[in-house]
C-alpha positions, 0 to 999 in steps of 0.5 A: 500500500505505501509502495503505490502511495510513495510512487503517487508522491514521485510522480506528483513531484515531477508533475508539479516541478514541470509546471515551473517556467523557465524564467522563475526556475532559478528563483525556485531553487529554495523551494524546490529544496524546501520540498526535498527536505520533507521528502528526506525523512523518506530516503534516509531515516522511514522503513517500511516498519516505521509507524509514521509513515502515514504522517509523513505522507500527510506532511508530504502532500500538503507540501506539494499542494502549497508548491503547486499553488504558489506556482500557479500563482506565478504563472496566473501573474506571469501569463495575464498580467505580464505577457500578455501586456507585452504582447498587447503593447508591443503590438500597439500601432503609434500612427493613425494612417487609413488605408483607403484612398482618403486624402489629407491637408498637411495640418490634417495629417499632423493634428490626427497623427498628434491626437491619435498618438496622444492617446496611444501614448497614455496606454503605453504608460499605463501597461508600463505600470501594469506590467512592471507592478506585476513584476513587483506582485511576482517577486513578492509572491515568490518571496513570501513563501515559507521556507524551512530554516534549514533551507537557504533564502532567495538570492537577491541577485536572482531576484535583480536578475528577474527584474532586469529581465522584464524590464528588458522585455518591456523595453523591447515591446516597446522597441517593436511597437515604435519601430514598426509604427514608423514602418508603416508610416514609411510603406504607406508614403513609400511602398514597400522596398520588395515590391517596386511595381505598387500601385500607392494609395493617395495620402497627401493633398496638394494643389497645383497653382500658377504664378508670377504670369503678370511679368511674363515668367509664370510657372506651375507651383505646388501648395503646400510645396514638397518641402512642406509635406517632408516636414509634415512627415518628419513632424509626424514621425518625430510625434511617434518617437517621442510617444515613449517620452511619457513611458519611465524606467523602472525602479525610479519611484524614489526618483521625482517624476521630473527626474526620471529617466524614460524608454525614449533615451533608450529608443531614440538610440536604437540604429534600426529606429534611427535608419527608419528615421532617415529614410522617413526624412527623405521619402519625398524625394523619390516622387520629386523628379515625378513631380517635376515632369508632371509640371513641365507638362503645363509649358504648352500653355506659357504663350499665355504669359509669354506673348504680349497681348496687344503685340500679338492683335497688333500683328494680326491685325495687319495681315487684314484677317477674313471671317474665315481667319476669326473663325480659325483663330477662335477654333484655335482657342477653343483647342486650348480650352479642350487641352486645358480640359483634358487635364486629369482633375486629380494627378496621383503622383506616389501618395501625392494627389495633385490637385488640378483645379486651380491651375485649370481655372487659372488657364481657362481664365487667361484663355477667355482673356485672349 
């Protein structure tokens, strides 16, 4: 009968040590030996003619149920309360950039970028806190057990070790959820690097205006101009890095809140954030030449500005023209005005939608003037 009982023993040991994870394991090396030495008296001292051994066995199982729920304990905090954190948080998106073909007025996309990352910010400071009191709630699960005084007591470097550990994990999360933000801001203004051929939504709104025709040097502009929609990028991305500015290190609670170090010092140091950021801060360029093609395009319309008016009537006017010259002359105008209509009303260029309207009007208007 013991026989079966002390097999059940053994086998519920190593059920039980089994459930241990592996980031706690060397932290419960006390308790594992706690254990061991209620198992002792069954090794060394009990026969099978002993008469205690039934207290034994008492004392035995109770130690293995009060292992069991101390590791249950530490696994409900270490699954709910702080893995699962860090995996919500790093999955945390920093930018808000909707994937249909809405397009945005520069202040648009900065004010919603702001906003949006306002508020992401003040959850990424909260599941720090979270997570890193459970850390706290962990550590001192682990410690508050009883331990027979024979049994050597929880190293504290063990414990700083377990500490590091999370707070490593947290600053990873972190790390991720950064580093992938800015990534989808530059696929989405960019495209992706492995297809080169991608058809990218329109994102920014531009208009396309014409100037300085009164001195007969006019040329077709761009408002807001390129440069402004590469610093309303790079505004942006700066919104996304600085959202962990909020987020402070750990152990720092004797520290005033002014004082203490956050993630951000950690984050805005990292070379792949930091390669992200370059290229962000350029991902203009590569529509500029575009841009400037789809620009010189509106050149078969600078005779307006180019010929003077009064010149031009003047040498008409001399030839004695006929109905039938008004008439060719007219039909000539008319042209124009198809040309200038055939324009496409929006010109996507990359994420830029160029605008047409104003330049259109601008163009018909001189027309009519002729």
């Amino acid at each position: 009968m013991y026989n079966n009982e002390l097999q059940f023993v053994l086998k519920e040991y190593d059920r039980i040590v089994n459930k241990i994870r592996p980031n706690t394991k060397s932290l419960l090396v006390p308790h594992l030996e706690d254990l061991e030495y209620k198992l002792r008296p069954g090794m060394v001292t009990l026969t099978w003619t002993s008469m205690n051994i039934d207290g034994y066995l008492q004392h035995v199982h109770h130690g293995l149920a009060k292992l069991e729920q101390l590791i249950i304990n530490i696994n409900d905090i270490m699954e709910n309360r702080i893995e699962n954190n860090l995996k919500s948080l790093s999955k945390t998106v920093l930018v808000n950039l909707p994937q249909d073909a809405q397009t945005f007025t520069l202040d648009e996309f900065v004010e919603m970028q702001s906003e949006w990352i306002a508020e992401e910010s003040e959850k990424l400071k909260s599941k720090n806190y979270e997570v890193e009191g459970a850390v706290e709630d962990l550590i001192q699960t682990i410690c508050s057990y009883q331990l027979d005084q024979h049994v050597e007591p929880i190293s504290a470097e063990e414990i700083q070790k377990l500490s590091k550990y999370y707070n490593w994990s947290m600053y990873q999360a972190l790390l991720h959820a950064t580093k992938y933000s800015l990534n989808q801001m530059k696929e989405r203004i960019c495209g992706r690097r492995n297809m080169p051929k991608q058809i990218l939504k329109p994102f920014f709104e531009v208009d396309v205006h014409l100037e300085g025709t009164s001195g007969g040097e006019g040329n077709c502009t761009l408002k807001p101009t390129l440069g402004e929609v590469q610093s309303a990028i790079n505004r942006a991305a700066s919104h996304v890095l600085k959202s962990t500015k909020n987020v402070q290190n750990w152990n720092q609670k004797d520290q005033p809140e002014e004082l203490r170090e956050p993630f951000y010092d950690w984050i805005a140091k990292d070379k792949e954030i930091v390669k992200v950021i370059l290229l962000l801060t350029g991902s203009i360029q590569g529509t500029k030449n575009s841009v400037g093609r789809f620009l010189l395009g509106f050149n078969r319309f600078d005779w307006l500005w180019k010929k003077n008016q009064e010149a031009e009537l003047k040498k008409f006017n001399a030839t004695d023209p006929q109905l039938e010259d008004f008439e060719e002359k007219l039909n000539e105008f008319n042209l124009f005005q198809s040309d200038v209509a055939s324009v496409p009303q929006i010109e996507q260029i990359g994420a830029l939608s160029l605008q047409t309207g104003n330049v259109k009007g601008s163009l018909k208007s001189k027309i009519r003037t002729w």
